[in-house]
N, CA, C and O of each residue as an XYZ file, in Angstrom:
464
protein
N     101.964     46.965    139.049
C     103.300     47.467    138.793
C     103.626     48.554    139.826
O     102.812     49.397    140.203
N     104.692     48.470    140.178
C     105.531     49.811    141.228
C     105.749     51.033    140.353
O     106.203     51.125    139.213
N     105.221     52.099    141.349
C     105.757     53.252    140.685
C     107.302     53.813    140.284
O     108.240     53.025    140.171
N     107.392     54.682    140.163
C     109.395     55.066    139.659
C     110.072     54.893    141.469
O     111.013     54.253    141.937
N     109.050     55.803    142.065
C     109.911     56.191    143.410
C     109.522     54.404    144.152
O     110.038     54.395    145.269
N     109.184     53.735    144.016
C     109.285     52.598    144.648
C     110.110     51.330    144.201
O     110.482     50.384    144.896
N     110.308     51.577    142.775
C     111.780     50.882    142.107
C     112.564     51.684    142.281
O     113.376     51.680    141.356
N     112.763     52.397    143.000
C     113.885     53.590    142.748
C     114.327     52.931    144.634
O     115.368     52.462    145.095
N     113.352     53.130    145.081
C     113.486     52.687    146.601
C     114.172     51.473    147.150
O     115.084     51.366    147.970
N     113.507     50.617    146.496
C     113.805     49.367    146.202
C     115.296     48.865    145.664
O     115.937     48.061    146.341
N     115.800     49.376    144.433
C     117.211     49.333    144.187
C     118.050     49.737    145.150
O     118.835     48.988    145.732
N     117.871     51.352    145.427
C     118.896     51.317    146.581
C     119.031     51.038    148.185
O     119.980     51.211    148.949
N     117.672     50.524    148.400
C     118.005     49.436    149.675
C     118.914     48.614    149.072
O     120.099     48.648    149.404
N     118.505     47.886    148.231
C     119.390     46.115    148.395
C     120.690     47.020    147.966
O     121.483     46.912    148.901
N     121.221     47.827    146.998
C     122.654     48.628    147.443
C     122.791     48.413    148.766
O     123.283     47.403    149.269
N     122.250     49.594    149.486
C     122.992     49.790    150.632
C     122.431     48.402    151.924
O     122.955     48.429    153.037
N     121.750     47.693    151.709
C     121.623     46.361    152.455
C     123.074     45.474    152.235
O     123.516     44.624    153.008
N     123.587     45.864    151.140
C     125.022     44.627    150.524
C     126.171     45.208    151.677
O     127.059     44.549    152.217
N     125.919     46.346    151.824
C     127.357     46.808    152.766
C     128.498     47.333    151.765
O     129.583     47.869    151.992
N     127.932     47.023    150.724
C     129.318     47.162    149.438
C     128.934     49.175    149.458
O     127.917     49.697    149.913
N     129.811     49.695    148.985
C     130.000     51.134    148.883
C     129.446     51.289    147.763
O     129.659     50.407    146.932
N     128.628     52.363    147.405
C     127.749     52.560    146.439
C     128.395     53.072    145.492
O     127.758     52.991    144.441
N     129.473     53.614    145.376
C     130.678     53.380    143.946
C     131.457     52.364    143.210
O     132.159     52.287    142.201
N     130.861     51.350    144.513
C     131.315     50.095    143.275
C     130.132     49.217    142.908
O     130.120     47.986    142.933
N     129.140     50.028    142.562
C     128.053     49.360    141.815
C     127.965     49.786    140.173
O     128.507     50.779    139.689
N     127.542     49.268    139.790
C     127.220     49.728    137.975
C     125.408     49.588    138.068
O     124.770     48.723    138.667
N     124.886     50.744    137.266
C     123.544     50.766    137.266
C     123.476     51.495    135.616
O     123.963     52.512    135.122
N     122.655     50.443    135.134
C     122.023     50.901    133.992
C     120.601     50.237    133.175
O     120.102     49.341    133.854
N     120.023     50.443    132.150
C     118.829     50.365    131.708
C     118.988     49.094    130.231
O     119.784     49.045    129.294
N     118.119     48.439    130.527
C     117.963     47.159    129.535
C     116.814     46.727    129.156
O     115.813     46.638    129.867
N     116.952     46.320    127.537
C     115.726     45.787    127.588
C     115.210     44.245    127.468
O     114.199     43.667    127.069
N     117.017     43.757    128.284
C     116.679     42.152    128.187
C     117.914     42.547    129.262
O     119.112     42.599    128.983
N     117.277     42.816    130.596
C     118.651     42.765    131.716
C     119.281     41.970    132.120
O     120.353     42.198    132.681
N     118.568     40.287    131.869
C     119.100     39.130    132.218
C     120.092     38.887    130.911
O     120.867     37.961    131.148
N     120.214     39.263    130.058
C     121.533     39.197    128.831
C     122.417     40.210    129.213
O     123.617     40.132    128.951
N     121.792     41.408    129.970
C     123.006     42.310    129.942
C     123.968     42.394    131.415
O     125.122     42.774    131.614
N     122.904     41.851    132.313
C     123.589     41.000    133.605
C     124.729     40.364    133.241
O     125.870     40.820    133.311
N     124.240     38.819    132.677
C     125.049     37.883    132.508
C     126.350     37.016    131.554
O     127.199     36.128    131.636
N     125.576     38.334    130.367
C     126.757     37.775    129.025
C     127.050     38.957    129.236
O     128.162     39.162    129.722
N     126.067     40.247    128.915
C     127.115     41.528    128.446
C     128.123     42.108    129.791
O     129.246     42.601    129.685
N     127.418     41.901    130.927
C     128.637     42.307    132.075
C     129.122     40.945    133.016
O     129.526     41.011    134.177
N     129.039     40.263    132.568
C     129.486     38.997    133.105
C     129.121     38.869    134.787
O     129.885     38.331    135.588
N     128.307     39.241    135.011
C     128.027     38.984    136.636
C     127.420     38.038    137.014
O     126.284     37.782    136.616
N     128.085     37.317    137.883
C     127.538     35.881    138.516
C     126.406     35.988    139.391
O     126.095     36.917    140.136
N     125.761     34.729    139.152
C     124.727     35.130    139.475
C     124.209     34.212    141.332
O     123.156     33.862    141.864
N     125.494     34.189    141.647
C     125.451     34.489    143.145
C     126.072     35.964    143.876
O     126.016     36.354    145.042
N     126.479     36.376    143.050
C     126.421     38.025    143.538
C     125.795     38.588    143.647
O     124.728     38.125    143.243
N     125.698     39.807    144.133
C     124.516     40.868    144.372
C     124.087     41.707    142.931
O     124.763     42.556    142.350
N     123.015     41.289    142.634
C     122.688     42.052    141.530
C     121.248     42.008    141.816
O     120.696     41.085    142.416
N     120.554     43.271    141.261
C     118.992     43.482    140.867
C     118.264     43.821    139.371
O     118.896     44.122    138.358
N     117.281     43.742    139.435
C     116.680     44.699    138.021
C     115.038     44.808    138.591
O     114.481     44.146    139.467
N     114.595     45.743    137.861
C     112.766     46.264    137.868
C     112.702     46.397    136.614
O     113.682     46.474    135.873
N     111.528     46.435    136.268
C     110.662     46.821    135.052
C     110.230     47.918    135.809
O     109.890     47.855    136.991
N     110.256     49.391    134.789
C     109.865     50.555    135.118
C     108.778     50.655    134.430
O     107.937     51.450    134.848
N     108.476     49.835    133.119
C     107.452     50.204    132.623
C     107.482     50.775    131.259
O     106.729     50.446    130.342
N     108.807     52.026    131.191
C     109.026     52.061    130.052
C     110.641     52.769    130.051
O     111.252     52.978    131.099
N     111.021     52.988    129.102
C     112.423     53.387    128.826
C     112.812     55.107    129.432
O     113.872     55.426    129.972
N     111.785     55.908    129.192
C     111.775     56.997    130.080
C     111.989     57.225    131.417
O     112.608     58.103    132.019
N     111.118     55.900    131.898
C     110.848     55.828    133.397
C     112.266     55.247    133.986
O     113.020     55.632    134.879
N     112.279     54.290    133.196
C     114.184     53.796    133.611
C     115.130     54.520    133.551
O     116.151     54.410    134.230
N     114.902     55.343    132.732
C     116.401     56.201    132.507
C     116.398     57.306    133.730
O     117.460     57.517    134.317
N     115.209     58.005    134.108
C     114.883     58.289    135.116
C     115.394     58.242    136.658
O     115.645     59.149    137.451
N     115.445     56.892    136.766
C     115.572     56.087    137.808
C     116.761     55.621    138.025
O     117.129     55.317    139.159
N     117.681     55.478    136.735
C     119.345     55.202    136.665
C     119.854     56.632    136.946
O     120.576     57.106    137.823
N     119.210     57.144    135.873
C     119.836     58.681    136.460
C     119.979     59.211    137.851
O     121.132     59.506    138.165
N     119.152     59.374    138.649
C     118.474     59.477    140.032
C     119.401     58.336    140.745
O     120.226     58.870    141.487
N     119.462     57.353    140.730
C     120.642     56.785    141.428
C     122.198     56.654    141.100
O     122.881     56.334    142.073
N     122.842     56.838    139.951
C     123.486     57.245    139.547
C     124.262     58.569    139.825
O     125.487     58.667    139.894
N     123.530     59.374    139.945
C     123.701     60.859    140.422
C     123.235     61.094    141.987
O     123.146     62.316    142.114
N     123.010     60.665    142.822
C     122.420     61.100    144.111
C     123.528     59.797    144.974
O     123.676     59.915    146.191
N     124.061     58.911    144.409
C     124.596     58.157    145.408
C     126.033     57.451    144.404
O     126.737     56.486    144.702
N     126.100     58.248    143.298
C     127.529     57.819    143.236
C     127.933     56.574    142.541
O     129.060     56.167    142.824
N     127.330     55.977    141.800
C     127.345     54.490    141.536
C     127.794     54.824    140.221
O     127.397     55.853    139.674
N     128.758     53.869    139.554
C     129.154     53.824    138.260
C     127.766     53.058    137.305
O     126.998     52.240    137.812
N     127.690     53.468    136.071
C     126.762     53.509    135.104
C     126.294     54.226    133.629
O     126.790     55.262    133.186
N     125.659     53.754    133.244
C     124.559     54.493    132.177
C     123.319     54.450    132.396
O     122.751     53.495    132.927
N     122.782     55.473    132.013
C     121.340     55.442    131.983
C     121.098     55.192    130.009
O     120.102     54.641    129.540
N     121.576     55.422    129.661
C     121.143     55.368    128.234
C     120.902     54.223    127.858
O     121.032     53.237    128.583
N     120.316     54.185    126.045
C     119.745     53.301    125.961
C     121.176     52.059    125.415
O     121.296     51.909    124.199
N     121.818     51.535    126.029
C     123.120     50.383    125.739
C     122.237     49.729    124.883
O     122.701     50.123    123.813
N     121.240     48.969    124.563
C     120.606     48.341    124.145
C     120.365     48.579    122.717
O     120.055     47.607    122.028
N     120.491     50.035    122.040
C     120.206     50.373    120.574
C     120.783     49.718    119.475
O     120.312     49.368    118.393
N     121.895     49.625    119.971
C     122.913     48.783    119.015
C     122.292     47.279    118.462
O     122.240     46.839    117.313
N     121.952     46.820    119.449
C     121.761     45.429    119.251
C     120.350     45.265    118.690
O     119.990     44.111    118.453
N     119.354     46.448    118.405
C     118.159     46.484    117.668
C     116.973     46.241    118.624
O     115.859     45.885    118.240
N     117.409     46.527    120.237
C     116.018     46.602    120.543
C     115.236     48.140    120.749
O     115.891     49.168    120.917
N     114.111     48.120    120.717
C     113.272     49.311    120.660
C     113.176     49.997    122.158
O     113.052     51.204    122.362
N     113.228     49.359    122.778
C     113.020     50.158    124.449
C     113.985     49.047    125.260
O     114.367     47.900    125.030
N     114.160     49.997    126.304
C     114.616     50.155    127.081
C     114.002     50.031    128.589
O     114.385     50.903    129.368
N     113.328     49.303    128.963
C     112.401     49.257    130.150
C     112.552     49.291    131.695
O     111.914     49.758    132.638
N     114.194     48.269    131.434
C     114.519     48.246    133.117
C     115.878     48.533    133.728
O     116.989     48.445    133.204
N     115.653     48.773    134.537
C     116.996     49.229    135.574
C     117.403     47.815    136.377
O     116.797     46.939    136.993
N     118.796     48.113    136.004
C     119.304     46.765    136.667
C     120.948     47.316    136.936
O     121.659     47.850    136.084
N     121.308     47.030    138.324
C     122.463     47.540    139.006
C     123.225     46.246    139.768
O     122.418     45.532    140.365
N     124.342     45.898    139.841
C     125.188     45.107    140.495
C     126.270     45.584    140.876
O     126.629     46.743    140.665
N     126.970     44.635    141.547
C     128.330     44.925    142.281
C     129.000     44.479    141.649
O     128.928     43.331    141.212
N     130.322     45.755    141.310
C     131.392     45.731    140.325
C     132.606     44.594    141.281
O     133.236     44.822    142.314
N     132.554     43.330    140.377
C     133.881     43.218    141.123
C     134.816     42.621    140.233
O     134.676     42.956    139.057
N     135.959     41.626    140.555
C     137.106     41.548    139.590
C     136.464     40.763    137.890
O     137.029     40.929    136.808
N     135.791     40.328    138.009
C     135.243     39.461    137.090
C     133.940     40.143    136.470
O     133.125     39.379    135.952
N     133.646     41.630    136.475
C     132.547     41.767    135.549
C     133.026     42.913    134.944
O     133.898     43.683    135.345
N     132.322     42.947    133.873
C     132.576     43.694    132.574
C     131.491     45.196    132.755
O     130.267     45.234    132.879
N     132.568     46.413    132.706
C     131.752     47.796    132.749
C     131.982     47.864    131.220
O     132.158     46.857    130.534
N     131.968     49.091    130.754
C     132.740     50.043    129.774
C     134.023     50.856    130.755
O     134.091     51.130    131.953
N     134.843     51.042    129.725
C     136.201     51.019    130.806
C     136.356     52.382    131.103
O     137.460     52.692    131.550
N     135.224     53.592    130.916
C     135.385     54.603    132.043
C     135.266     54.181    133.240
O     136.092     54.495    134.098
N     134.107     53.317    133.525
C     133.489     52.860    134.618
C     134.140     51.818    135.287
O     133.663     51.426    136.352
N     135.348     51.211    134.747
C     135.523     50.141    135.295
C     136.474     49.894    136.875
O     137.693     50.014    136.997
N     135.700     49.608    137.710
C     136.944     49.404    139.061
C     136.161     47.844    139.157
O     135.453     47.188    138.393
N     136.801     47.625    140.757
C     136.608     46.213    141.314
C     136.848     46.256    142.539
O     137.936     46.628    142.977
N     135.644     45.796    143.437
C     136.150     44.986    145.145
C     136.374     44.274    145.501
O     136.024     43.284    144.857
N     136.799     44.120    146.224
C     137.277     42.450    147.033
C     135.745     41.686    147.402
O     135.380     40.642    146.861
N     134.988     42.403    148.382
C     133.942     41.409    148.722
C     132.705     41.614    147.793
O     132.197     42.610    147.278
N     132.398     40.174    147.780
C     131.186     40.187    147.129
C     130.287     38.657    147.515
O     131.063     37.717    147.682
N     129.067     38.360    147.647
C     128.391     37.017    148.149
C     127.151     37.315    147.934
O     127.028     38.316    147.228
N     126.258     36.871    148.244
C     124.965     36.863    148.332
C     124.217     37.280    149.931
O     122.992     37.285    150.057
C-alpha cells in the first residue's frame, strides 16, 4: 500500500496532467468510490477521474483536505458516506466537474473540456 504523501502525489499529478484548472475538480472521500463516482456524481467514465485507498478514513480525509485546501479544488473531505450506513470512509476520489456531473450545489460549476 502507498503512503498518504504518495496518494496525495499521485492525485494531484493526474489533476494537473488533465490541463483542466484545479477548481474545476471535486475531491472527496468514499467508501464505495465507484458508486459515488458514477451514480452519486454522475461522472462518465471516459472522463478524467481517480480514486486511492488510503487505508483508512482518517488518512483520506487527510488527503482531501490537503488537496482541497492547497490547490483549490471543489469538495468534501467528510464522511458523505454516513448516511447511507457505511462505517468508513477509506478513499479519496477526485474528478473533473463538468456539465453533466452532480456536486452538492455549493460546489457546483462546469467546463467545457473534458476527455480522457
Amino acid at each position: 500500500m502507498f503512503n498518504a504523501q504518495e496518494i496525495r502525489d499521485e492525485i494531484v499529478d493526474y489533476i494537473i496532467a488533465s490541463d483542466i484548472a484545479s477548481s474545476d475538480w471535486y475531491v472527496g472521500i468514499a467508501s464505495d468510490p465507484l458508486t459515488r463516482l458514477f451514480t452519486d456524481h454522475n461522472v462518465d467514465k471516459e472522463a478524467f477521474w481517480i480514486y486511492k485507498d488510503a487505508g483508512s478514513e482518517e488518512c483520506a480525509r487527510a488527503i482531501g483536505e490537503f488537496i482541497i485546501n492547497k490547490y483549490k479544488t471543489k469538495g468534501q473531505s467528510s464522511v458523505e458516506d454516513s448516511a447511507k450506513g457505511y462505517e468508513t470512509a477509506q478513499y479519496v476520489y477526485a474528478y473533473a466537474i463538468t456539465g453533466t456531473t452532480k456536486q452538492p450545489a455549493k460546489d457546483k460549476r462546469t467546463v467545457s473540456r473534458r476527455g480522457k
